[in-house]
C-alpha positions in Angstrom: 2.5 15.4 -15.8 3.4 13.6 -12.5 3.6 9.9 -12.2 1.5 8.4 -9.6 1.7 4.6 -7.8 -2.5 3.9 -7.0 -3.7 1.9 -4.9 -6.8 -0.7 -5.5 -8.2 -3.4 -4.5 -7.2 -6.5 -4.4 -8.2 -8.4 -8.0 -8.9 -5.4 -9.2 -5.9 -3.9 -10.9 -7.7 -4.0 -14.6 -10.6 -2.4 -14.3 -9.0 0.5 -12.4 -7.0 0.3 -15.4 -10.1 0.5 -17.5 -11.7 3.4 -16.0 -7.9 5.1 -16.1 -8.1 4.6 -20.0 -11.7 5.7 -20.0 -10.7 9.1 -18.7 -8.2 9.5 -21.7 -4.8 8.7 -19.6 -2.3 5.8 -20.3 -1.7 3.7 -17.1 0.2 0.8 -16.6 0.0 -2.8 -14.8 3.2 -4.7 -14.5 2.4 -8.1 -15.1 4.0 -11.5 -15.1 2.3 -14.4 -17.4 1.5 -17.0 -15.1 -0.3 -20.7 -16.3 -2.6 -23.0 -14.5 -3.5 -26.8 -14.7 -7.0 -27.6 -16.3 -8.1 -31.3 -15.8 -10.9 -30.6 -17.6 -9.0 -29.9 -20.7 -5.7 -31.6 -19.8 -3.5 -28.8 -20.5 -2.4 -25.9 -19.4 -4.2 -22.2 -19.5 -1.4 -19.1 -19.6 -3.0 -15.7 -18.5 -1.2 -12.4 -17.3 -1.2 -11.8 -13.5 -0.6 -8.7 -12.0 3.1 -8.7 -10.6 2.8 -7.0 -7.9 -1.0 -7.1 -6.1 -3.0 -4.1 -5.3 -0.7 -1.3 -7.2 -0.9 -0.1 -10.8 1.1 3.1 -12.2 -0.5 6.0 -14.5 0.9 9.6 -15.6 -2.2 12.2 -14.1 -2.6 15.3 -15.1 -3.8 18.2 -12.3 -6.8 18.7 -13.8 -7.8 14.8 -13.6 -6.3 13.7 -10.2 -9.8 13.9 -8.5 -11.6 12.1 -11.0 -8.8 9.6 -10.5 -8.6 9.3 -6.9 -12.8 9.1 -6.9 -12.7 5.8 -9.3 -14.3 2.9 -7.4 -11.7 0.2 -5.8 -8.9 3.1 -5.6 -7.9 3.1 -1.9 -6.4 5.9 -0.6 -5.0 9.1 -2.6 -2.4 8.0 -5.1 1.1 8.3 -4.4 3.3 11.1 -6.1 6.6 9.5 -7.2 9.8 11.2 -7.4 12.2 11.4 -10.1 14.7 9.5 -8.4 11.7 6.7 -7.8 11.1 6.2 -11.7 15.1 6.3 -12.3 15.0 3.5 -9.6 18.0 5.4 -7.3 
């Protein structure tokens, strides 16, 4: 399998995510665990956050990538990545 980077929009990282899980594959979202100020509640509310906007990571198969690219809030064709991408050289 070839790792892909994909595109989506923005705020919309986890449910391309979703739909990438529905179709039997195991993508993933770097994320970064951010918190946030509640008056309301006086205290603070700690959620993940995608780390970097607009891009999530998934291993596709050839016999998938169309079903892939055609998932709503993918922009774009997904990019191939290299091995010297993943090994970060």
């Amino acid at each position: 399998m070839t790792t892909y980077a994909i595109n989506t929009t923005r705020g919309k990282e986890f449910e391309v995510r979703d739909e990438l899980i529905a179709l039997g594959l195991k993508p993933w979202v770097p994320t970064a665990l951010v918190s946030t100020y509640a008056k309301e509640k006086r205290e603070y509310i700690w959620y993940d956050r995608p780390y970097v906007s607009k891009l999530l990571f998934s291993e596709i198969p050839d016999s998938l990538f169309l079903k892939a690219k055609d998932i709503k809030h993918v922009i774009g064709n997904p990019l191939k990545l290299s091995d010297r991408d993943m090994q970060g050289t």
